[in-house]
Structures are given as structure tokens and as C-alpha cells.
C-alpha positions in Angstrom: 128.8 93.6 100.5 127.0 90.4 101.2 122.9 91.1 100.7 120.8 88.4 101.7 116.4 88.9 100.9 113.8 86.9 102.4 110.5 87.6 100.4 107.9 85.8 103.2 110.1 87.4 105.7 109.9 90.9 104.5 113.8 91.1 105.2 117.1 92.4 104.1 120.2 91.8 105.4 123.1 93.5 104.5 126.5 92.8 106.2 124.5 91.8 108.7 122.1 94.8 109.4 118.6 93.5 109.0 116.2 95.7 107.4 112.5 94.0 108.6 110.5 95.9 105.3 107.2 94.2 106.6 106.9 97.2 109.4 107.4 100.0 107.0 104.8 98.5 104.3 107.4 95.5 102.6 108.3 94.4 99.3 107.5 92.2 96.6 109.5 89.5 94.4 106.9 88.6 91.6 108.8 85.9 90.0 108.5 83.4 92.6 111.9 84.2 94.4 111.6 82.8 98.3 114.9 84.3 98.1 117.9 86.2 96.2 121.7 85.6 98.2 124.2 88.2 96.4 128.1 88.4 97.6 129.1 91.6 95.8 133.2 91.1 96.4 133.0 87.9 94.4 130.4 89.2 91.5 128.0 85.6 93.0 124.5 84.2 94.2 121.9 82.6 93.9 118.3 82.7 93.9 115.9 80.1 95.9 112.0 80.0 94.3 108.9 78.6 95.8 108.3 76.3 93.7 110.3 73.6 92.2 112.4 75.2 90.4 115.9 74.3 91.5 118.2 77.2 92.6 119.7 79.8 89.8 123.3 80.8 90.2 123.2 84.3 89.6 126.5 87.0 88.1 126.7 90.6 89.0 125.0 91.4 85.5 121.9 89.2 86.7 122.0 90.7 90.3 122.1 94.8 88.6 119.7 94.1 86.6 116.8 92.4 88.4 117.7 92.8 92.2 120.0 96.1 92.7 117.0 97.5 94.0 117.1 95.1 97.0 119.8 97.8 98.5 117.7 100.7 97.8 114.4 99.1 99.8 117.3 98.5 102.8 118.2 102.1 102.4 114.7 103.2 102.6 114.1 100.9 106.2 117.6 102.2 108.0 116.7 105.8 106.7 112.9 105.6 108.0 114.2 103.8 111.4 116.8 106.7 111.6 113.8 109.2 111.2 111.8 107.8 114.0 113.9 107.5 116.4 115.0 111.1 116.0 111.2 111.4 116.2 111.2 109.6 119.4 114.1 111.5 120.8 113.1 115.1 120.0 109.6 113.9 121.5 111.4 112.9 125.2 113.5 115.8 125.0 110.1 118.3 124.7 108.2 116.6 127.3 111.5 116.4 129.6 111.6 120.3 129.2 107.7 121.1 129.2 108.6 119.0 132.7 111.4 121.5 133.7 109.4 124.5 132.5 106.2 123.1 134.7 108.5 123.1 138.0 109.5 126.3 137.1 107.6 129.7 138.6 108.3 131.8 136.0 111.5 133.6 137.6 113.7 130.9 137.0 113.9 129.7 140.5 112.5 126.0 141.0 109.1 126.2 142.9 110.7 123.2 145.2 113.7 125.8 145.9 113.5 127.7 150.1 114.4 131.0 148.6 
């Protein structure tokens, strides 16, 4: 799994799904990480900082330990986008039927319908 975080970006990407964690209240790095690049087939990354530190090379005992939670936070953004659009979709579905049920007369036959 390749997991790539963007701390002023608010995003995840992991195999190439973007989690955007800005629109769902974000996250924070508090150790000056601009970002944190983890391959977890070959056990390596890196980490970028803000400030002049140069870049850390980083094992997957460094990446368990201080950024494993990266994959839950991306979790958290594909399970919350899943729950609203299922939101959204049960929400069209009810006004498409409260539509039907409106053109309805009561007896089943459409009030448009010559009967």
C-alpha cells in the first residue's frame, strides 16, 4: 500500500484514492511534518518538515509507530463519504416517490390517466 499525507493539504492518498480530511474537520501533524511518503511493500519513506530540517528516511517500525494512524483518518473520510452519499441517495429516492405518490389519486390510477 503506497500512503502519501499532505498536512497543509488536509490529504491522504492511498493507492491513489484521495481522502481530502479538510471537509470532514482534518488532521494534524504536530511535529512539523509538511509531509509523511510510506510504501508499505518495501517497509520505506520518508518524511518532508517545514522547516529546515532535511528529509528523514523512515522503516516500517518508524511509520507503525508515529503515522499508522494516517490509514485510519483515510478510513474515517471514505467511510463518512460512503455515508453521505447513501444520505444523498435515500433522500432522491423519497422525494422521487413523495413525487409518484403526489400524481397518484389515491386508487392507484395516475390522475393524468383517461380512465
Amino acid at each position: 500500500m503506497r500512503i502519501t499525507a499532505v498536512t497543509q493539504d488536509q490529504l491522504i492518498v492511498i493507492d491513489g484514492v484521495p481522502a481530502f480530511l479538510g471537509h470532514i474537520g482534518g488532521y494534524a501533524m504536530r511535529q512539523g511534518e509538511w509531509a509523511v511518503d510510506f510504501n508499505t511493500l518495501t517497509g520505506l519513506g520518508h518524511i518532508e518538515y517545514t522547516d529546515n530540517r532535511p528529509n528523514q528516511v523512515i522503516d516500517s517500525t518508524v511509520f507503525n509507530a508515529a503515522y499508522a494512524w494516517l490509514i485510519d483518518e483515510h478510513k474515517r473520510y471514505v467511510t463518512a463519504m460512503a455515508e453521505q452519499h447513501a444520505a444523498e441517495e435515500a433522500a432522491r429516492n423519497e422525494q422521487q416517490q413523495d413525487l409518484i405518490d403526489t400524481e397518484s389519486d389515491g386508487d392507484g390510477v395516475s390522475s393524468n390517466d383517461d380512465v
